[in-house]
C-alpha positions, 0 to 999 in steps of 0.5 A, a space after each residue: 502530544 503533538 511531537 507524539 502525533 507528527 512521529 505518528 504521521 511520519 511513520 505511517 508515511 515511511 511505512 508505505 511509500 508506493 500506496 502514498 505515492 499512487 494516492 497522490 496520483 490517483 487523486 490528481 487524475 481525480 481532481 482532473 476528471 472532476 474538472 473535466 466533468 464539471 466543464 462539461 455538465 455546464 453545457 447546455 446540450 446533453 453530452 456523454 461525455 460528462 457522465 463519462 467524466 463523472 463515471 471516470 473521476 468515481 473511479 479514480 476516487 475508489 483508487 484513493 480510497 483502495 491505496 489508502 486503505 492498503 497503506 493503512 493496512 501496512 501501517 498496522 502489519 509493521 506495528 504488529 511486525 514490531 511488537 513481534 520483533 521487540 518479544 522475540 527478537 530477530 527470527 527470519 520465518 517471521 521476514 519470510 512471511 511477509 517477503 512476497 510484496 514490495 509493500 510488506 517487506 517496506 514496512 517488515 524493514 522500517 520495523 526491523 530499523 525500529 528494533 535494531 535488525 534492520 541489516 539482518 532482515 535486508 539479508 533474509 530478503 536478499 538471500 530471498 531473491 528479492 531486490 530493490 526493483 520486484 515492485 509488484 507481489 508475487 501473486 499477481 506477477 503469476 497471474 495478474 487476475 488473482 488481484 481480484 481473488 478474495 484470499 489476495 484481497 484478504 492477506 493484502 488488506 488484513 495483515 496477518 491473516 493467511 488463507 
């Protein structure tokens, strides 16, 4: 049971590693916000700055909230990659559909590691174009305010989903 759990967490840790890292990051610039906030809302004169420091560390804590909400949402793209992979094998339309984020191909490649075609969905992303260093998805790299489309948001935090 506990062996099961910590194979569990591990996984979803492997399954998103950028989501994770930028929540430890995020949460950090939280945690100092809210220090400078709380220095600040100790003052006995009225000063802006502290809620400007409360505004901020809110901020910082939807960012947490958003980067664990789009490592979940891979964590469950890569369950569903690998109940796919384990049905019907290895199918490069099945990579292809998941080739334009750094995210999603992390977790298409933990879960073609899982099924044995890790090697064979590397080469589909590599004939792709895609290389080690294309962080970013391909629909913000073309225009950075689609982050805030709702059919972005949609196929980032609903896998599966295409609009």
């Amino acid at each position: 049971m506990l062996r099961s759990a910590l194979s569990e967490l591990l996984c979803y840790l492997q399954v998103a590693p950028f989501p994770h890292l930028t929540t430890v990051k995020v949460s950090v610039l939280a945690f100092v916000s809210g220090c400078e906030a709380w220095f600040f809302l100790e003052q006995p004169e009225f000063s802006w700055t502290a809620w400007a420091w409360v505004i901020l560390t809110g901020l910082f804590a939807w960012g947490v909230i958003l980067c664990q909400a789009d490592a979940f949402s891979r964590y469950r793209e890569f369950k569903r990659m690998r109940r796919l992979l384990r049905r019907y094998g290895f199918r490069p339309g099945i990579f292809r559909l998941v080739a334009a984020s750094r995210c999603q191909r992390d977790a298409a490649l933990l879960a073609a590691r899982e099924t044995g075609c890790r090697a064979q969905a590397r080469n589909v992303f590599l004939e792709l174009g895609y290389r080690w260093y294309h962080i970013l998805p391909d629909a913000i790299v073309a225009n950075p305010v689609s982050f805030f489309h709702p059919r972005f948001l949609r196929s980032t935090f609903v896998p599966g989903k295409r609009s």
